[in-house]
C-alpha positions, 0 to 999 in steps of 0.5 A, spaced: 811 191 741 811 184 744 814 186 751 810 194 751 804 189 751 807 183 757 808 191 761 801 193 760 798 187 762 803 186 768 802 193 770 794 192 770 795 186 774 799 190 779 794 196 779 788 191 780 791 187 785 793 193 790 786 196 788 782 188 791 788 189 796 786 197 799 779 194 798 779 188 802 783 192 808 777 196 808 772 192 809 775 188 814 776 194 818 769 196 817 767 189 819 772 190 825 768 197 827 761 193 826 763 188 831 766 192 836 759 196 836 756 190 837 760 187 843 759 195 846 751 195 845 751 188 848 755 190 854 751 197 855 744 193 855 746 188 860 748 195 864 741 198 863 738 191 864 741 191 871 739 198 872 732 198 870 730 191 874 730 195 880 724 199 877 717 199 881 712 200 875 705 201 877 699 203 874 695 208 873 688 209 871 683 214 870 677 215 867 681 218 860 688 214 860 692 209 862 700 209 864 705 205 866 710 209 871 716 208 874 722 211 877 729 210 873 735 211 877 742 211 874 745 208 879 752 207 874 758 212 873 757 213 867 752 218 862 747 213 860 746 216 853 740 213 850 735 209 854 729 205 850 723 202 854 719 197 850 712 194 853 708 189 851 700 190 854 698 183 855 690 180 855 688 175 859 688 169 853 697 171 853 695 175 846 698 182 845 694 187 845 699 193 844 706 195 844 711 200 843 716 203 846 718 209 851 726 213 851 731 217 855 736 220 853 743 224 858 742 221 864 747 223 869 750 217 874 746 218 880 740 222 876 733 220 877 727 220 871 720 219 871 718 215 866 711 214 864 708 209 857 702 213 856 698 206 854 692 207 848 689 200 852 685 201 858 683 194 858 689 189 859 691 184 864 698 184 865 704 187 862 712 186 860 717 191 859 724 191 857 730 195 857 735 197 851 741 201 850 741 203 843 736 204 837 739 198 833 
């Protein structure tokens, strides 16, 4: 009796460990596979950046709306699946008055697109925008 028992608890033993084994190799794949987008996300927002620094953005007043625009043009080689464009409107007194955020998507190398940032601000006295590649 004595070694069914010392069998079974051997065997749970085993079982458990290779359970915590097959867990741990999940985990550290999935850690692997979020660091990887990451290092990718950082990569392709530094390409966006440089592409985007290049834009003319003027703004556009009317006696209903307000917009910032500007042309973007994928001056890369590759797609540019996603690209986010994130203002700030800014008062005077450096407060924020407004902000929010603009995309594009599918964005062949060489294509240019108008964007436009439909501003709910009429009055604002400057203005920041940043680029992003990704919604994370």
């Amino acid at each position: 009796m004595k070694k069914v028992l010392i069998g079974v608890i051997i065997g749970f033993v085993v079982i458990i460990g290779g359970c915590v084994a097959i867990l741990g190799a999940g985990a550290s794949s999935i850690d692997s596979a979020i660091k990887d987008v990451e290092t990718q996300t950082v990569e392709n927002d530094k390409k966006v950046e440089e592409i985007a620094k290049n834009i003319e953005w003027e703004v556009k007043k009317d006696a209903y709306s307000t917009k910032i625009v500007g042309i973007f043009e994928n001056t890369g080689d590759e797609k540019i699946d996603y690209i986010e464009f994130n203002y700030k409107l800014v008062a005077a007194d450096k407060t924020v008055i407004e902000s929010s955020f603009t995309n594009e998507t599918d964005i062949t190398p060489g294509e240019k697109r108008k964007v436009e940032i439909l501003c709910m601000e009429n009055d604002f006295d400057s203005y920041e925008i940043t680029t992003k590649s990704s919604v994370f």
